[in-house]
C-alpha positions in Angstrom: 0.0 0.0 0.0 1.8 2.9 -1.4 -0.6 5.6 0.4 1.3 4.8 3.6 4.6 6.3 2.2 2.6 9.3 0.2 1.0 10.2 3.8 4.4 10.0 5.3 6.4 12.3 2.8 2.7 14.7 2.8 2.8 15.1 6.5 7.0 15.2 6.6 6.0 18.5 4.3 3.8 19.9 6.1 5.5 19.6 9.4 8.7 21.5 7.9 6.8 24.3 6.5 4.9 24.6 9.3 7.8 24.4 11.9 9.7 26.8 9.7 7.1 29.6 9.7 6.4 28.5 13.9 3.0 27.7 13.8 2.5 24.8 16.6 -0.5 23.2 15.3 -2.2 22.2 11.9 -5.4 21.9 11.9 -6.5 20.7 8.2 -4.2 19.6 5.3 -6.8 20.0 2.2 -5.1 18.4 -1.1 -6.2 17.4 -5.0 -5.9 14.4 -6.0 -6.1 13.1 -9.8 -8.8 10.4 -10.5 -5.4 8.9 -12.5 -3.1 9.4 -9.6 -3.3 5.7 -8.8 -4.0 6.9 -5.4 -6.6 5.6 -3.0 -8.3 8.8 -1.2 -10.1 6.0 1.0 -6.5 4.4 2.0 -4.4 7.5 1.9 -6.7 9.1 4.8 -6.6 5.9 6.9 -2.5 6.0 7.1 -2.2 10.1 7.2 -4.9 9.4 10.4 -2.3 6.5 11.4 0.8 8.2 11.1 -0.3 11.9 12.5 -0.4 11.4 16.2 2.3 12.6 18.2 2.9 15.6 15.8 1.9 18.8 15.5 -0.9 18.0 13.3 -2.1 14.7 15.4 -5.5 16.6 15.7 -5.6 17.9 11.4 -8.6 17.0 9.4 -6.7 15.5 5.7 -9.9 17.3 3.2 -9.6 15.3 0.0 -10.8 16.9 -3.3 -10.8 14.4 -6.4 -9.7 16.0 -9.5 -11.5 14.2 -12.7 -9.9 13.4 -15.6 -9.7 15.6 -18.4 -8.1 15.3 -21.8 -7.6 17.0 -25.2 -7.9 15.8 -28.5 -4.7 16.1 -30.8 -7.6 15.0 -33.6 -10.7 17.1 -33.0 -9.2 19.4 -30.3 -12.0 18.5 -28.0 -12.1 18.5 -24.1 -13.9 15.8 -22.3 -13.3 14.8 -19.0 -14.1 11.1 -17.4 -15.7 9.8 -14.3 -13.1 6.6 -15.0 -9.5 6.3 -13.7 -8.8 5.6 -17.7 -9.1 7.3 -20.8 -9.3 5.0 -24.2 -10.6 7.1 -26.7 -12.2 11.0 -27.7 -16.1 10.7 -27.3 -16.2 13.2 -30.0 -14.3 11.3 -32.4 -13.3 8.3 -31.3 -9.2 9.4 -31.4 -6.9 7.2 -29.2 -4.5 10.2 -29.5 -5.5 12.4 -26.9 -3.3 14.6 -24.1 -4.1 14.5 -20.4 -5.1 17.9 -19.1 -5.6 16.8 -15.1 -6.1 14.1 -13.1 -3.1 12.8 -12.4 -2.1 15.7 -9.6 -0.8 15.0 -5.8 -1.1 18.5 -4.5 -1.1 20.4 -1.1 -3.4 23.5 -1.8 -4.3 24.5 1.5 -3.2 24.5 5.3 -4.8 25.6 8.0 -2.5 26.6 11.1 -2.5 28.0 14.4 
């Protein structure tokens, strides 16, 4: 299970920043995360909530927001965007040639601190 290690070197960040600027406690660690990420949200907040206590943010809430996938066209020059961890195809066209706009994103976007 990869998500242990992600929610390691997530909350390793987060601590340094934090420490850096002297803020004592985090309160809510809000990230993006690509529907193409191969990362579970489900299994990447059950080992951040493992590995957070006796740290500065042992009482943060992790706020997951799923990014869909999105895509463009080299054919048609179409956006779509999928509900499905893969793309195989343009739904305007039917192109396998296509480039991945988002979805695919780890990203911290938001800390809250005291």
């Amino acid at each position: 299970m990869h998500e242990v290690s992600i929610a390691l070197s997530l909350l390793e960040r987060v601590i340094e920043e934090c420490q850096g600027k002297g803020y004592s406690r985090v309160n809510s660690i809000r990230v993006d995360i690509g529907r193409a990420s191969g990362i579970m949200p489900d299994a990447l907040s059950f080992s951040f909530n493992a590995i957070k206590t006796d740290t500065i943010a042992a009482d943060a809430e992790l706020i997951i927001n799923e990014v869909p996938l999105r895509a463009q066209c080299m054919d048609c020059q179409s956006e779509f965007a999928s509900e499905e961890t893969y793309i195989f195809m343009c739904p305007a066209c039917g192109s396998i040639t296509f480039s991945v706009i988002s979805g695919r994103e780890l990203d911290i976007t938001e800390i809250e601190v005291e």
